[in-house]
N, C-alpha and C positions, 0 to 999 in steps of 0.2 A: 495367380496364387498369392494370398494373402498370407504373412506370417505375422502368428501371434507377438502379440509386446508385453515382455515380463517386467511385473509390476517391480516397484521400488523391494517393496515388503521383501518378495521373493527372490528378487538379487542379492538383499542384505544377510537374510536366513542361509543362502548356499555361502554367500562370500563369510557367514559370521562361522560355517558348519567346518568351510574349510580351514581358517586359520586356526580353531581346536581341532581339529585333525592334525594340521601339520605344528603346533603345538604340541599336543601328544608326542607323536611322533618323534621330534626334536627330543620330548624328553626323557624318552625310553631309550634313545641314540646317547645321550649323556649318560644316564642311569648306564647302562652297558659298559660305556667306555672307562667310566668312576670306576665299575665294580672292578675291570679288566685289569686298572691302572693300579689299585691297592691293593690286589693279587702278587700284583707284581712286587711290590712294593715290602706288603709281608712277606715273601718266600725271599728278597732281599737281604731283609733285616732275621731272618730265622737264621740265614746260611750266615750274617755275622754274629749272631748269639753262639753258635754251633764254632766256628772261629776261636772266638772271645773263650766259652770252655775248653778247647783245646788249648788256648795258650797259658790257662789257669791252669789245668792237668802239668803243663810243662813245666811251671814255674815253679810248682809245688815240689814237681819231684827233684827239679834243681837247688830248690832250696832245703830240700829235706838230706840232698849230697853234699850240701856242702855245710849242714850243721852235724855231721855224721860226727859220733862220738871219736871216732879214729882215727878222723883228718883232722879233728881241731885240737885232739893231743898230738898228734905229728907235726904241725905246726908250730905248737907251744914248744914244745921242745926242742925244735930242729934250727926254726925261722926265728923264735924268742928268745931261743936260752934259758928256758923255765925249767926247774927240776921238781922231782917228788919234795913235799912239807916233811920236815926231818922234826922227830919227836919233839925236840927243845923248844919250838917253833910255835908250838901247839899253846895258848891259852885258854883257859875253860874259866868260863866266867864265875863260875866260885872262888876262881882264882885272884879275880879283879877285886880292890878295896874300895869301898865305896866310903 
């Protein structure tokens, strides 16, 4: 039994078919794992966006308590020793001589 001998040509064409094949291949395995990986990566960064506005919602509303018109006369008055402006007190710039 005699077996055929493949030519140069023909070894080069399957060895050249194969490494675009597994070329391909490799690069459809990255392409996947890229897409997988930045999936990941944006629902990461969404769930700190979503964070970051809750702790602005918070901060707003602490800061909206504690510019409250009622706490920062109770303050003034309790913690400063500030009183009501008594008539005599009052200048009105028609008042002032220029």
């Amino acid at each position: 039994m005699v077996r055929k001998k493949y030519s140069l040509k023909r070894i080069l064409l399957v060895a050249g078919l194969a490494i675009l094949f597994l070329g391909n291949i490799t690069f459809y395995i990255w392409y996947q794992s890229e897409s997988i990986r930045l999936g990941y990566k944006i629902h990461d960064l969404e769930n700190q966006a979503e964070k970051r506005q809750e702790e602005i919602k918070q901060l707003e509303a602490k800061k909206e308590a504690l510019l409250a018109p009622d706490r920062i006369d109770r303050i003034a008055r309790n913690e400063l020793n500030l009183q009501d402006v008594k008539p005599d007190q009052i200048i009105f710039e028609s008042q002032i001589e220029k």
